[in-house]
C-alpha atoms as one frame of an Amber mdcrd trajectory, in Angstrom:
protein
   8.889   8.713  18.765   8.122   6.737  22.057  11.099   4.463  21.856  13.683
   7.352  21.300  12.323   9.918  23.868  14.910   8.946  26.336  17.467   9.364
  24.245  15.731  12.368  23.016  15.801  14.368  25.968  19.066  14.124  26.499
  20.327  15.015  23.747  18.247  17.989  23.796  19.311  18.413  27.547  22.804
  18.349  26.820  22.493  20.978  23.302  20.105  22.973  24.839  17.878  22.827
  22.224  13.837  21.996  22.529  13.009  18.244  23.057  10.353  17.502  20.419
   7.561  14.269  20.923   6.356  12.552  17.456   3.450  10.412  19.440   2.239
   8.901  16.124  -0.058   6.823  18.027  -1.370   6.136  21.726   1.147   3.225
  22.363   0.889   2.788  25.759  -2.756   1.754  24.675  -1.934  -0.101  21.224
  -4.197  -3.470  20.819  -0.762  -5.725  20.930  -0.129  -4.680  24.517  -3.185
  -5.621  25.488  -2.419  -9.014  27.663   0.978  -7.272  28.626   0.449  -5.305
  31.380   3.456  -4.798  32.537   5.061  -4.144  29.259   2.206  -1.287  28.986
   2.850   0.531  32.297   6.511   0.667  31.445   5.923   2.731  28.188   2.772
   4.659  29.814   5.856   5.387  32.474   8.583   6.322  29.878   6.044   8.611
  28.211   4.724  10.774  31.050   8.047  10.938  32.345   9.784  12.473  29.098
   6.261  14.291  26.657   5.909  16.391  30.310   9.142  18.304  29.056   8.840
  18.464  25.160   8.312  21.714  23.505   5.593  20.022  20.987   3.966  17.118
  20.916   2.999  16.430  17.553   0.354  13.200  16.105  -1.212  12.576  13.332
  -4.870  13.161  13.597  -6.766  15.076  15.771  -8.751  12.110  18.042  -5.348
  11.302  19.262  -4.333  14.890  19.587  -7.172  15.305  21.899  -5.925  12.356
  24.109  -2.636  14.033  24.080  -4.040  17.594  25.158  -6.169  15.643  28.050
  -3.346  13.279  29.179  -1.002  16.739  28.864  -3.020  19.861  28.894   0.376
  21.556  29.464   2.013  21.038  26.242   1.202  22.082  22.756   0.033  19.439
  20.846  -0.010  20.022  17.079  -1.492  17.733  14.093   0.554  16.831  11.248
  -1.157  14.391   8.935   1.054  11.342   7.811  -0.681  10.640   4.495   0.205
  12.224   1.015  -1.952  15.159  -0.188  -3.581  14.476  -3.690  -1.639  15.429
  -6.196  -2.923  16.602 -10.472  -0.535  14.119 -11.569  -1.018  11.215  -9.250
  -2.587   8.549 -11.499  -4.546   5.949  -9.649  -7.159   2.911 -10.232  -9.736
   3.350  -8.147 -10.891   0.338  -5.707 -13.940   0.009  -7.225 -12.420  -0.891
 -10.740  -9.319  -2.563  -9.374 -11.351  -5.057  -7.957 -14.988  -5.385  -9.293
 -16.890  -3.392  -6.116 -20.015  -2.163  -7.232 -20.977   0.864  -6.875 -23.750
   0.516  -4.938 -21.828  -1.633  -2.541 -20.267   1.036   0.302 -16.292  -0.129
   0.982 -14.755  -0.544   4.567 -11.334  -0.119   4.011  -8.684  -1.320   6.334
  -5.332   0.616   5.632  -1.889  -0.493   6.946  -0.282  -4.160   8.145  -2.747
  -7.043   8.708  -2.008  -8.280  11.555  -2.851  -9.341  14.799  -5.070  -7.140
  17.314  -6.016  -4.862  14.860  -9.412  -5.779  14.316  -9.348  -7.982  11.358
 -11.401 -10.469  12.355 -14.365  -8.271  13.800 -14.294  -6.854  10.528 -14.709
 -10.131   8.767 -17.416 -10.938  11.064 -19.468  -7.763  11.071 -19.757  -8.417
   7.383 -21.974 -10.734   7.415 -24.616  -8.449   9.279 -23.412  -5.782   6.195
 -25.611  -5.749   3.174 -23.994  -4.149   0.006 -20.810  -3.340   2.148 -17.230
  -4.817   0.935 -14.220  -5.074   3.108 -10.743  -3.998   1.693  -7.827  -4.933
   3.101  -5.101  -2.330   1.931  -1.484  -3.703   3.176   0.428  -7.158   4.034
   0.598  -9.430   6.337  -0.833 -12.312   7.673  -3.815 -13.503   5.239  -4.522
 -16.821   5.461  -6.037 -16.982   8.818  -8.150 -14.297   7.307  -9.296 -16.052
   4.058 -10.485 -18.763   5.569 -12.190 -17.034   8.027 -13.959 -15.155   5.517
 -14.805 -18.236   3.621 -16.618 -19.906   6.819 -18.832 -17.009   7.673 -19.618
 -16.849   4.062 -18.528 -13.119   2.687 -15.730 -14.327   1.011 -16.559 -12.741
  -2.133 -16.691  -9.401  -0.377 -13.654  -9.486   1.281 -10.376  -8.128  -0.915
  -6.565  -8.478   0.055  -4.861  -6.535  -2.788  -1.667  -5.794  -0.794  -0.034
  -2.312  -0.256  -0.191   0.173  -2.279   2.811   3.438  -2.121   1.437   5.989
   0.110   0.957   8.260  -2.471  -1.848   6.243  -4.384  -4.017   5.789  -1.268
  -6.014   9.405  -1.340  -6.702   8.865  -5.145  -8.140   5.525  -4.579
């Protein structure tokens, strides 16, 4: 990834062997470097200097793939997915059961660690201009914030923090 390019490249300058990029996200443009410029143009620095000479850039979806081709229309770019495939004997509640959604109610689904700068709170707040529409919170973190935030714009019964779930469970549900 980003933080062990460096390193990376040269190691794979001194074996002679291909110097492969796992960009599993845009982080010179993640939400927690936004009031950090200078932290941002460092890593925006340390990745065009070193993803210029990988073999293969890989990512995990293809939005930031096609960031990647733009930013490097060089390089080879390839998609690998990092969430488990469905499986026949993956057994799994569904959301809907697991915490009373009706079916007629359509579920935003927030996947991964609550936390700061990743939208939580425009979520909450859209909500309440959301009819039939429940928001799921699927991972840990920092909740109570959240709760109460939910409570004073009124959509607290639509809002659900059931924690994390094991990768493997989150296609079924």
């Amino acid at each position: 990834d980003l933080y062990a390019l460096p390193a990376a490249a040269r190691a794979a300058g001194k074996l002679l062997a291909p110097l492969l990029f796992d960009s599993r996200e845009l982080y010179p443009s993640i939400a927690s470097l936004q009031r950090r410029p200078l932290t941002r143009m460092f890593w925006r620095s340390i990745e065009w200097i070193y993803a210029r000479g990988a073999s293969v850039i890989f990512t995990v979806n293809e939005s930031i793939a096609s960031a990647l081709r733009e930013r490097y229309p060089a390089k080879r770019v390839e998609v690998l997915h990092n969430y488990a495939g469905k499986t026949a004997d993956t057994e799994s509640v569904s959301l809907r059961e697991m915490l009373g959604i009706p079916d007629a109610h359509t579920i935003l689904l927030s996947l991964g660690g609550v936390q700061e700068g990743r939208g939580a709170r425009i979520y909450i707040r859209m909500l309440m201009r959301l009819e039939n529409t429940c928001l799921v919170f699927l991972g840990t973190g920092e909740i109570t914030d959240l709760r109460a935030l939910a409570e004073q714009c009124e959509v607290a019964d639509r809002v659900h923090f059931p924690g994390a779930v094991d990768s493997a469970q989150v296609v079924p549900l």
